[in-house]
C-alpha positions as CSV (number, residue, x, y, z in Angstrom):
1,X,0.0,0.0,0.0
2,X,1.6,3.4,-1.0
3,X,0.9,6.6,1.2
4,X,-1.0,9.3,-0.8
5,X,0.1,12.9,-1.3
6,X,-1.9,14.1,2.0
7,X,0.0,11.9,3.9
8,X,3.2,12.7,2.8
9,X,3.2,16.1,3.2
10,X,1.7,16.2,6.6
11,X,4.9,13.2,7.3
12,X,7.0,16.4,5.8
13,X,5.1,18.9,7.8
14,X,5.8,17.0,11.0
15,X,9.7,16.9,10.5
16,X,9.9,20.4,9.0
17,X,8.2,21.4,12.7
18,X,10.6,18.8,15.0
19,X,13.8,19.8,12.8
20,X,13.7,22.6,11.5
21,X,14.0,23.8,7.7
22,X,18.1,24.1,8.2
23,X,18.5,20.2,9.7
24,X,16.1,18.8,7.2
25,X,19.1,19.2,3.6
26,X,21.5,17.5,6.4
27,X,18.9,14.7,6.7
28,X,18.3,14.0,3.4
29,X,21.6,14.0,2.6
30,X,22.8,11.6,5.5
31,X,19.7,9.1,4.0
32,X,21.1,9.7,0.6
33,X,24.3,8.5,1.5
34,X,22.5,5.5,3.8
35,X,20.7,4.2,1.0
36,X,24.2,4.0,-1.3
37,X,25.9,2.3,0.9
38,X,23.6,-0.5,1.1
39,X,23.2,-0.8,-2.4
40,X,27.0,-1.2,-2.1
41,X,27.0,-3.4,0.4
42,X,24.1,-5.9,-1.7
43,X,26.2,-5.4,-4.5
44,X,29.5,-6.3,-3.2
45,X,27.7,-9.3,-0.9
46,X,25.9,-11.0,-4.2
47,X,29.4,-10.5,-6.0
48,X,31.0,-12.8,-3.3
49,X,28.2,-15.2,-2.8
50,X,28.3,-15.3,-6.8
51,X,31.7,-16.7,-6.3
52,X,32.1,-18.6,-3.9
53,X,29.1,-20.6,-5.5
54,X,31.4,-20.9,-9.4
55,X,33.9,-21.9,-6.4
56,X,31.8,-24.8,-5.1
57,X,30.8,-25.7,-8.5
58,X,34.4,-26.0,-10.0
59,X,35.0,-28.5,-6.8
60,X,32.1,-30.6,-7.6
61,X,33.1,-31.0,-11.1
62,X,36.9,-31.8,-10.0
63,X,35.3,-34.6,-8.1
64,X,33.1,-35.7,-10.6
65,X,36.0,-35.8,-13.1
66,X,38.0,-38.0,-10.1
67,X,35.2,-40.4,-9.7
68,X,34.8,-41.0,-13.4
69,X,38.9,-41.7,-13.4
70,X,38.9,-44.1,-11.2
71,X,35.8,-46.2,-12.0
């Protein structure tokens, strides 16, 4: 469910009021840089689970290739 415009200008209203017009740029820019750093973070963590998966994989197949030598 996605709020509507009311409700995000009275959410905008509210912090404007407990913040302050001068904290709110500081805000938004401290989320900004939140929210790239966790795209980072996802990023970087399905890079090494992508890995470490072809590393598991390139084991099995060495094992495989092992079992069919020595049958």
């Amino acid at each position: 469910m996605r709020p509507g415009l009311w409700q995000i200008l009275l959410v905008i209203l509210v912090i404007a009021i407990i913040f302050g017009a001068k904290k709110i740029p500081e805000i938004a820019r401290a989320l900004g840089r939140s929210a790239g750093e966790f795209k980072k973070g996802i990023k970087e963590g399905n890079a090494a689970a992508a890995e470490k998966a072809d590393e598991i994989k390139e084991a099995l197949l060495n094992e495989e290739k092992k079992g069919d030598k020595q049958v």
